[in-house]
N, C-alpha and C positions, 0 to 999 in steps of 0.2 A: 288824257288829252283835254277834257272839260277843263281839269284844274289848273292845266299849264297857258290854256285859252282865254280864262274865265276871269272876272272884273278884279279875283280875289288875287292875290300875287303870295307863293310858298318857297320855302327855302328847300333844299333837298331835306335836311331832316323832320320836318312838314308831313313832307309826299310823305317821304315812308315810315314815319308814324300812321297819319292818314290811311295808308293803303295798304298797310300791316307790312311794308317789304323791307327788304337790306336796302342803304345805300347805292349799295356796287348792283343791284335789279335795277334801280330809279335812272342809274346811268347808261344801264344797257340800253333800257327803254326810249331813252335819250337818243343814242346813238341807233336804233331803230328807224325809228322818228325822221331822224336827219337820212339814211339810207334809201328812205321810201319814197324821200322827196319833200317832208318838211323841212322848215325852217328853225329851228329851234337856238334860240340868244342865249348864249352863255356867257364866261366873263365873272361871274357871279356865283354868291349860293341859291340865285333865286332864278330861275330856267324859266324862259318864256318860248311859249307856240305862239308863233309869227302866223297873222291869217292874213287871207286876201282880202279884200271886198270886193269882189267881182262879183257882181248879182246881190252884195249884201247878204253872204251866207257866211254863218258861223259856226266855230265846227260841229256846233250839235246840227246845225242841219247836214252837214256833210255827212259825218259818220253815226248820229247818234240815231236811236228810233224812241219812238212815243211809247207810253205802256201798250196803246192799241196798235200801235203799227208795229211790236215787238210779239204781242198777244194774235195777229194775224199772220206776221212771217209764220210763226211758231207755229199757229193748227195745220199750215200750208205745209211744214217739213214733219210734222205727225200723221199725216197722211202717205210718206214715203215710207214702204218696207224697213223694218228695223235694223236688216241685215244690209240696206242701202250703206253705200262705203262713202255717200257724199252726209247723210245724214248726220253724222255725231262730228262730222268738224265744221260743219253750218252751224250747229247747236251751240257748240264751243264757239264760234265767233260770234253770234247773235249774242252771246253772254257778254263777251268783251266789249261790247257796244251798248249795253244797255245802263242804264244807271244803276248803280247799286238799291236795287226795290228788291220786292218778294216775285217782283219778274224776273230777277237770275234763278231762282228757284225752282220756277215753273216752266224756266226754258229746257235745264242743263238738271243733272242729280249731283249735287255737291260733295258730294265722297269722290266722285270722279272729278269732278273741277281741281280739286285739292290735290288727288294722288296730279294727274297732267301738269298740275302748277307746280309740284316737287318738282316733279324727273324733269319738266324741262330747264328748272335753279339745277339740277346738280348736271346736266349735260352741258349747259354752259358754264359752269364753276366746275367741269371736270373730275367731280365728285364721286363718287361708290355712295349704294343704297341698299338698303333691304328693304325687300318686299315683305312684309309680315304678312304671315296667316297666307299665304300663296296656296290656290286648292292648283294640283298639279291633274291635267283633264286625262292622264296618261296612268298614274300609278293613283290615280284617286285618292289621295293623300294633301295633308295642309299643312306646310314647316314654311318655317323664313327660306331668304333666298337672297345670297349677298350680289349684289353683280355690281358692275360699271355700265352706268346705261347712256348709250352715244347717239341713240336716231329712235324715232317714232315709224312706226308703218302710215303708211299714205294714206292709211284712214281714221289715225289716232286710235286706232281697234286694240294696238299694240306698244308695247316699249321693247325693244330689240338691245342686248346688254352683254357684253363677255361675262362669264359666270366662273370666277377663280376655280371653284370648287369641282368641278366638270371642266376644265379647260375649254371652253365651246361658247362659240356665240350664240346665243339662245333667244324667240324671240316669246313675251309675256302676254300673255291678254289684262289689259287692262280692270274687267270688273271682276279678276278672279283672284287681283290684291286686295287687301283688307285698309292697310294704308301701307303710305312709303314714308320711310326717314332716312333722310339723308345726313351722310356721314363728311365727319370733317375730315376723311381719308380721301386725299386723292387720288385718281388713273394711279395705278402700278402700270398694266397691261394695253396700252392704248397700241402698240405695234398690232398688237393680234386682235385689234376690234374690226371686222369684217363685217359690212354688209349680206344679206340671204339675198338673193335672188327671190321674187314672190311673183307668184304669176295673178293672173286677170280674178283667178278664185279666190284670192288671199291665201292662199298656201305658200307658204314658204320651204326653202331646204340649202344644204350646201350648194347645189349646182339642179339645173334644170332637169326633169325625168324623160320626156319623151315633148317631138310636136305631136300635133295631134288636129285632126282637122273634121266639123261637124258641119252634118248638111241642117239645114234648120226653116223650119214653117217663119212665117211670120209671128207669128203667136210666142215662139218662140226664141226669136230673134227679140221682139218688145221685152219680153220679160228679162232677160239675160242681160237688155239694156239697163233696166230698170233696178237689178237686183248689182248688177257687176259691172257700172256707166266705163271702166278702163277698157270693158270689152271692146268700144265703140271703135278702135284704132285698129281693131283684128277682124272685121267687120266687114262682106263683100257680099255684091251680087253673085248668085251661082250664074257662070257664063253659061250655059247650058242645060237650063233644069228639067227641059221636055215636056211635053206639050200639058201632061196629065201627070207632072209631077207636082207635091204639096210643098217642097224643099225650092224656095228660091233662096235663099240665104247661106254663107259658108261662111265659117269660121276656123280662122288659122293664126294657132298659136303655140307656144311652148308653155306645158305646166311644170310646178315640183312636186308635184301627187297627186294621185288617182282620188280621190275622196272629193274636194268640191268640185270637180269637171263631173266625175259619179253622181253627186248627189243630182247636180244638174240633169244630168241626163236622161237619170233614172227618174226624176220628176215628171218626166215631160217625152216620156219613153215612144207616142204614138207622133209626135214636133220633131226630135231629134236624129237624125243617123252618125254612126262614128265611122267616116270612111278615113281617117288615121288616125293609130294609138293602139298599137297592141297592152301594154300594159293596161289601159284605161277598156278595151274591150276585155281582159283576162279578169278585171276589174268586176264587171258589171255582169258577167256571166258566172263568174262565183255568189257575186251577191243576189243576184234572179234564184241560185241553186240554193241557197241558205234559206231564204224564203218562201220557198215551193216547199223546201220540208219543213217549214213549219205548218205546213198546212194537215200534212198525214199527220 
């Protein structure tokens, strides 16, 4: 945006020399641009960001930040739990706005910028990938892993991808690719690319496992906020919590697995009650018993 804004004027081949990209990326970004609500002059090979003067602001003041105003968002979102789901896509955007310094570095880990900057060139050029070096957190195991990847999870945590090999939509964690290279093969299987269902824990699955409904302190309502902000929509006063009850809070949702609702719960085991969910109680009453013998 500086350089479509900025006193210097570039041809598209310019840009993506300049900004290491294809062609056919400088145009998407283009059409971006014009989507969001700019103005962007074409006509040409040389594309211009049309600004206002309303107030005399230009686009660095609009979207861009200072090394210090970037070095202060920054310590303000490192201070957010790592497992926060708003955290890594503030990061990823505070990136996209800052000028090219050794403050992209310090905001964002650039193995991850690079794999996100792939998958999102080959989902919109339709593209098939491999994930190299993929540690798989199930068979503990690290091979390639071919897929068509068509959507990110809502927290960037993930790339969700039909997987030839497996016939199944499968979804990937992101820092447990090594890198991605995209392939000049396009979609075969785009009929069978299916979104998962992911609930408030970031668990995903074919189809939803059970609702499930938790009475909760305040202590533990804050954190829940805090750790899993999509909760905030499933989120209610208990109508009735009694006079010398600790549980003013309830929550009611549907998950796809017992394991982050579990982990949750079991965190915070004296905050928490499960008044529904049988599998997520059959859940947490096996793993209380696994625990209690590790103790004999």
């Amino acid at each position: 945006m500086q350089m479509l804004a900025g006193p210097v004027e570039y041809t598209i081949e310019e840009l993506g020399e300049s900004l290491e990209m294809s062609e056919r990326t400088i145009y998407r970004y283009l059409q971006t641009f014009e989507d969001v609500g700019f103005t962007v002059r074409r006509g040409t090979n040389v594309p211009r960001l049309i600004t206002t003067n309303r107030r005399n602001l230009s686009i660095d003041d609009l979207v861009c930040f200072s090394r210090e105003e970037a070095a202060l968002v920054n310590q303000l979102l490192d201070r957010l739990d790592a497992g926060n789901s708003l955290k890594a896509g503030l990061k990823q955007k505070l990136v996209a706005v800052c000028d090219q310094t050794p403050m992209a570095r310090i905001v964002t880990n650039k193995g991850n910028s690079e794999k996100l900057n792939s998958l999102s060139d080959a989902i919109h050029g339709k593209k098939k990938v491999v994930l190299r070096g993929y540690e798989s957190g199930h068979s503990l195991t690290e091979r390639d892993r071919l897929i068509e990847p068509f959507s990110f999870t809502p927290n960037y945590i993930g790339i969700v991808g039909y997987e030839p090999e497996s016939g199944m939509c499968k979804t990937f964690k992101i820092n447990r690719i090594k890198t991605v290279e995209v392939l000049a093969q396009d979609w075969e299987y785009e009929a069978l690319h299916e979104e998962k269902p992911t609930d408030i824990f970031r668990m995903s699955a074919d189809r939803p496992l059970e609702k499930i409904r938790l009475a909760m302190t305040s202590l533990a309502k804050n954190l829940l906020l805090e750790e899993y902000p999509l909760s905030a929509a499933y989120i209610t006063e208990m109508p009735d919590p009694g006079e010398n009850s600790k549980e003013k809070w309830l929550l009611e949702t549907q998950i796809c697995s017992v394991f982050g609702a579990g982990r949750f719960v079991m965190g915070l085991a004296a905050d928490v009650e499960v008044l529904e969910g049988e599998a997520l109680k059959d859940y947490i009453v096996s793993t209380a018993k696994y625990l209690d013998a590790l103790k004999k």
